[in-house]
N, C-alpha and C positions, 0 to 999 in steps of 0.2 A: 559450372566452373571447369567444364573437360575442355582442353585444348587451352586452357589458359594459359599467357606467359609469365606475367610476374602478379600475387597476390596485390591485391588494394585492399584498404578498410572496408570496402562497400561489397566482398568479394564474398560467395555464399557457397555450399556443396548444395548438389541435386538432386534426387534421385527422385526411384518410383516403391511405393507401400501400397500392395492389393491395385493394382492398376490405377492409383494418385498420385501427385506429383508433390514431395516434400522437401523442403528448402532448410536448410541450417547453418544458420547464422556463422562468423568465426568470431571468436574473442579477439582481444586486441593484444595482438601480438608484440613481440619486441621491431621485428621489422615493419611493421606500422609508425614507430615508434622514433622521437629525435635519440640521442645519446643517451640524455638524461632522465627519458623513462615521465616526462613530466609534459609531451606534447606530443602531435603528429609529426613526420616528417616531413609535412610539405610547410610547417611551421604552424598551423593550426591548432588553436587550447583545444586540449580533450574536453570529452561533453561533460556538463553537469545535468544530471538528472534530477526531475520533481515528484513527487510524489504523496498522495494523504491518505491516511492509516485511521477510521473512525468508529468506535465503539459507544453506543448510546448508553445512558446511564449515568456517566462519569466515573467520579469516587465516592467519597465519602469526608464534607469540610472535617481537617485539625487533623485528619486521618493522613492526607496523600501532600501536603504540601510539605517542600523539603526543610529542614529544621534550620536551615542557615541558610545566607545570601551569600549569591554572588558564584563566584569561581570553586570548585572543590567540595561543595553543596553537602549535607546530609541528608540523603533520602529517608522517606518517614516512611513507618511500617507500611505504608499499601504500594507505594513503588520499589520495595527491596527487593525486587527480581530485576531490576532494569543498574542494581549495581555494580556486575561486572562490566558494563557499557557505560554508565553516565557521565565518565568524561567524552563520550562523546551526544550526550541528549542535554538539550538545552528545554529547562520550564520553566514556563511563566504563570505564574498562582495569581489572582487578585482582578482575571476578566474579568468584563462584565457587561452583560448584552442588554444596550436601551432600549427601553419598550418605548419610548412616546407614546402617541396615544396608537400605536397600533394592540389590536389583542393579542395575547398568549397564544401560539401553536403550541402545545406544550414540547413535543419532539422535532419540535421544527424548526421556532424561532430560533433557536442558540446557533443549528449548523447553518441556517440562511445568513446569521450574520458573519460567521468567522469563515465563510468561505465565500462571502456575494457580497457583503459590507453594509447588507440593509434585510429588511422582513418582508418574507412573502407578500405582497399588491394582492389585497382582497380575501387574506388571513389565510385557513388551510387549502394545501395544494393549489396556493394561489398563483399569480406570475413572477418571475422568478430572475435576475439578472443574472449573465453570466459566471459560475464558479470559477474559484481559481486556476483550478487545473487546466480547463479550458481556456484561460488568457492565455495560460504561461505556456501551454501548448502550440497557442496559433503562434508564439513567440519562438519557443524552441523545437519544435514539434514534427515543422512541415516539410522537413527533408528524410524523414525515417520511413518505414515501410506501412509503422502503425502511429497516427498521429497522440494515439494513447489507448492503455488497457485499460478496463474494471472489471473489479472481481467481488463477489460478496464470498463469506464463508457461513451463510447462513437457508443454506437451500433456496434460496430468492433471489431476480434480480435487478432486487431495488440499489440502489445509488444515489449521495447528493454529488450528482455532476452533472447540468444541463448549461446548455448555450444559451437556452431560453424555453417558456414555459413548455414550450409545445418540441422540443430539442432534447429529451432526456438520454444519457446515456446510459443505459442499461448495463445494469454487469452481468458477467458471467459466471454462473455460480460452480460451477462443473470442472474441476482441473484438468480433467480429461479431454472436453470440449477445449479446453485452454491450450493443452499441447498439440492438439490438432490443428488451432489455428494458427498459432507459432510457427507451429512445423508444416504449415499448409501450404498449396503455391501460393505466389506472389502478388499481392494486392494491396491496393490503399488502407482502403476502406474495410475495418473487420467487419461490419455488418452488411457490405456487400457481395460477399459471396461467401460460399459454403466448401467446406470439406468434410465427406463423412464417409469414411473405411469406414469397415469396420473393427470396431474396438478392438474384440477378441483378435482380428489377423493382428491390429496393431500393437496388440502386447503381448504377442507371439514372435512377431516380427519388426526387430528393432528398425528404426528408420534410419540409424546409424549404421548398419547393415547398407541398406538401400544405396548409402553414400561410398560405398570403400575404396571406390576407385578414383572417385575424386582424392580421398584423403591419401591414399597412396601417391596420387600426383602431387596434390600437395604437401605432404612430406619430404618429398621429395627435394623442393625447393627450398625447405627450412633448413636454422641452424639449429644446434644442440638444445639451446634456450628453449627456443619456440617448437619445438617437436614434444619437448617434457611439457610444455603449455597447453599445446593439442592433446595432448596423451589426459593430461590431469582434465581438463576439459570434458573431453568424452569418456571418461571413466565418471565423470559428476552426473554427466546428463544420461548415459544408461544406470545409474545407482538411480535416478530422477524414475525412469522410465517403467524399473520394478517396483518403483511403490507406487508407482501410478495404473499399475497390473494389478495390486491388490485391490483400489478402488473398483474397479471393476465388479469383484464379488460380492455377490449380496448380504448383506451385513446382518448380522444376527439381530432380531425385533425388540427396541428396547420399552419397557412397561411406563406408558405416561408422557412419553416422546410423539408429536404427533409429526406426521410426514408430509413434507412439501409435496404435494401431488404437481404432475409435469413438469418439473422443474431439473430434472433428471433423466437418465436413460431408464428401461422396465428393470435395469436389473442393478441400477444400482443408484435408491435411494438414500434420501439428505434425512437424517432422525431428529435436527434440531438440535443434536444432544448439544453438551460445550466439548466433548471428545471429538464428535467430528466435525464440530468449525474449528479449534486448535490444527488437528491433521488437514483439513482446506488451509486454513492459514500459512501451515509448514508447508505443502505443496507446492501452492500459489506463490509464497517468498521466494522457493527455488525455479520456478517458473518467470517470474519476473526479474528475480538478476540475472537468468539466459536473456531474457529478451532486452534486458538493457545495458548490458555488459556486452553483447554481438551489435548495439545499439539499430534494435528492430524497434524499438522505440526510446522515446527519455520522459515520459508522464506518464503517470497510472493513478488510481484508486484503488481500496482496498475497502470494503464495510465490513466487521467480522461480524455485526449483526445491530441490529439497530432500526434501521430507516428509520418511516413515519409512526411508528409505533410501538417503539422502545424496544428492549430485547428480547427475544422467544425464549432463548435457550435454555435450559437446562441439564439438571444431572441426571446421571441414570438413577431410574426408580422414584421420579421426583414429581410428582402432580401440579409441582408449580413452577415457573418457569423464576427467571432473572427479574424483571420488568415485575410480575404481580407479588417477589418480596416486597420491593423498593416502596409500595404502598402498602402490603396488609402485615409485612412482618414488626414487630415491637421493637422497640431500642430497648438493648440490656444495658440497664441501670449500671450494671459494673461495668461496663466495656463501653459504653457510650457511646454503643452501633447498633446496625443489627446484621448479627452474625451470617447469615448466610450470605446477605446481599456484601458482606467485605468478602466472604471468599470470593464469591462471583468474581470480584474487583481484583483480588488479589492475582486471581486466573486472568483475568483479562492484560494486567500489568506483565506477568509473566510470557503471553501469548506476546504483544506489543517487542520485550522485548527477543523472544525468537525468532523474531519478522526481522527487526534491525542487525540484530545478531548473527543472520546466515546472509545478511550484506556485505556486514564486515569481512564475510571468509571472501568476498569474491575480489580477486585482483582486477584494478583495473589500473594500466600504466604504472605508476610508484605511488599508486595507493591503495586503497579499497573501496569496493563500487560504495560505503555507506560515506566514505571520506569525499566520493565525488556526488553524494546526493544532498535533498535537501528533503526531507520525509517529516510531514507534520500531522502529527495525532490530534485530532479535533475530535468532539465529544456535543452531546445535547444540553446538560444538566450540569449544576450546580450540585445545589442535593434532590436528589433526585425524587423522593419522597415529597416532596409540596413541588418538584418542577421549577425549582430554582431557579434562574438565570445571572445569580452570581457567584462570580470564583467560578468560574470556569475551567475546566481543568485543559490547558492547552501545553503539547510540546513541540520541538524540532528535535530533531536524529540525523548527527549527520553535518559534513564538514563545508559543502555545494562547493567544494572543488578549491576551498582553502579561502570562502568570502562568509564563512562564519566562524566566530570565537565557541567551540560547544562547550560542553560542561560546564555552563553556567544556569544559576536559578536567580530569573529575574520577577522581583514583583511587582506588577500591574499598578496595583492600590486602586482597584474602581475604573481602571481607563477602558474603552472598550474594548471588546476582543478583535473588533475589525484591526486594531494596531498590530494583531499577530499577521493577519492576512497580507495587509501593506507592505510589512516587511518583509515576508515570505516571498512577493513581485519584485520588490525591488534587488531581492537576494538572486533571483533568477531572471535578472537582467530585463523585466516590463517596465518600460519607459512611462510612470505614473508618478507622478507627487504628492497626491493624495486619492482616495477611496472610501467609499461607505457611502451614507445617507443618513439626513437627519442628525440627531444625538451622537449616531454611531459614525459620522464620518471623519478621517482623522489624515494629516501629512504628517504626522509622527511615528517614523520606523523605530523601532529599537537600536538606536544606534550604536548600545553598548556592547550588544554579540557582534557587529560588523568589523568583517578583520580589514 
């Protein structure tokens, strides 16, 4: 950006970190901006971004669906962390994924349907059609830096995101590998080239440093507004930068946590716990509103753990993970659950909403990055305990830039879950009128969240 005359939207800082070359994004400033705070200057709508947030397991049925319909909803005890938000999360209770005559995957069939609109070709890890992220990327996608991120929060880097069977798109499990490549030079393609300082210089040595003289130029050029914008901006991303110093250190050994072997740097291991996919998840949320709020990209994934075989994770001190409750723990008779596997859930609702919630902080034009997203929580199971495939537990977060009614709780009654998926394209502007296969194909969006 040195020697430049007047900032544009597309306009970046430079610099160099350990002899590399690192790029940082600008938020969108007011002089990006028409009068009204509500479009670009050259008249162009601001982006809306996509995005799916998925946790295997689900909830738990009578437990998680909200006590009333429609607009102003009562959440039920296992979404009461997503209360200070759910005028803005829209759910829908009463999926439900048709098997035809295909087999059960058991951790498979539900996300192949709510995000591909059909069941794996040829049962487990079979072939696969395109996910949604991947339509709605080659839709909105193909003008940004990254045509889209994934991230797991589970020391792995599995993902339901493929183009096609032999196409997967792997996440990145490592927030630190994440900041590197954010802040790495300039490339299409994230899995086409590499950046790797080293760690330690790089959390020694801010890359916001690296940049000052761009930023002094351009401050230069700003008004009052957009300098406190810069200012608050880089005061987020160096607060980002020290807790991403802490990952670094080798984390103290927890009893009965096993470790993602290679999945990590030597010196700083994934323990599986649900502590440190929460802190991946709180990372990774502030890592991806940089990168979508500088619009280095507008679609991501997120898996906080799941994949093809339910969830690992566990507590500290705990010899059983999430996933082997869900089948060996008892329902207590008084409570008509079982206890452990609602806290899991409980955490996991709570996590969910911390993801949407550090959206909400992030300004974009006259609203918030979660006001201009469209963030859909998909899940495996029903109940998870016999591998359910109905009542799905499905949400949206989030406003996609004022083409959703949220805080509403809408109920399915039986329809498929692909009807959440259709609507999700049609919300993000894929030119499709109907989706799915089989049973599960369907032209009916929800028309009643559409503003």
């Amino acid at each position: 950006m040195y020697g430049m005359k007047q900032p544009s939207r597309r306009s970046v800082l430079r610099g160099m970190t350990a002899g590399a070359a690192v790029t940082v994004g600008l938020p969108l400033l007011d002089m990006f901006l028409n009068s009204n705070g509500d479009a670009l200057a050259t008249g162009e709508d601001l982006p809306v971004y996509f995005g799916t947030w998925f946790q295997g397991l689900g909830f738990t049925p009578t437990f998680w669906e909200p006590k009333t319909v429609g607009a102003n909803y009562e959440n039920n005890a296992q979404l009461k962390a997503l209360d200070p938000i759910k005028h803005k999360v829209t759910i829908f209770s009463g999926s439900t994924v048709y098997m035809d005559s295909n087999s059960l995957v058991p951790h498979e069939s539900g996300p192949s349907v709510c995000l591909t609109g059909g069941h794996p070709k040829g049962g487990q890890f079979g072939e696969h059609m395109p996910t949604i992220d991947t339509i709605i990327a080659d839709s909105i996608g193909t003008t940004t830096r990254f045509r889209s991120l994934n991230v797991s929060c589970d020391g792995t880097n599995e993902s339901f995101s493929w183009r096609s069977s032999s196409s997967v798109n792997t996440s990145e499990s490592n927030p630190v590998e994440l900041y590197k490549r954010i802040f790495g030079p300039d490339f299409k393609d994230p899995n086409a080239a590499e950046f790797t300082p080293d760690p330690t210089i790089m959390a020694r040595h801010s890359v916001l440093s690296s940049v000052g003289d761009g930023r002094a130029n351009l401050n230069a050029k700003l008004g009052a507004s957009d300098k406190a914008r810069i200012d608050e901006y880089f005061t987020s991303l160096r607060e980002l930068e020290m807790r991403l110093a802490t990952q670094l250190q080798k984390p103290k050994p927890i009893v009965g946590c096993a470790v993602a072997s290679g999945e990590y740097d030597a010196d700083m291991k994934h323990s599986r716990s649900i502590d440190s996919a929460q802190m991946d998840n709180r990372l990774h949320a502030q890592l991806l509103a940089h990168a979508l709020s500088c619009d280095q990209t507008r679609v991501f994934t997120l898996m906080l753990a799941g994949g093809k075989g339910g969830s690992p994770l566990r507590r500290a001190n705990d010899s059983m993970n999430f996933h082997t409750y869900t089948h060996e723990e008892a329902v207590d008779q008084k409570l008509g659950l079982q206890p452990n596997v609602d806290w899991f859930q409980k955490q996991v609702a709570a996590t969910f909403a911390e993801f949407i919630t550090t959206f909400d902080k992030f300004k974009v034009g006259d609203k918030t990055l979660l006001d201009r997203s469209l963030v859909m929580y998909n899940t495996d199971l029903g109940l998870a305990k016999i591998h359910s495939q109905v009542n799905l537990p499905l949400m949206f977060a989030g406003g996609a830039g004022g083409r959703v009614k949220p805080g509403m709780h809408v109920v399915a009654s039986g329809q498929t879950a692909a009807r959440v998926g259709l609507t999700a394209q049609q919300i993000m502007g894929v030119p499709t009128s109907s989706w799915g296969t089989e049973s599960n194909k369907t032209s009916k969006p929800y028309s009643e969240i559409l503003a």
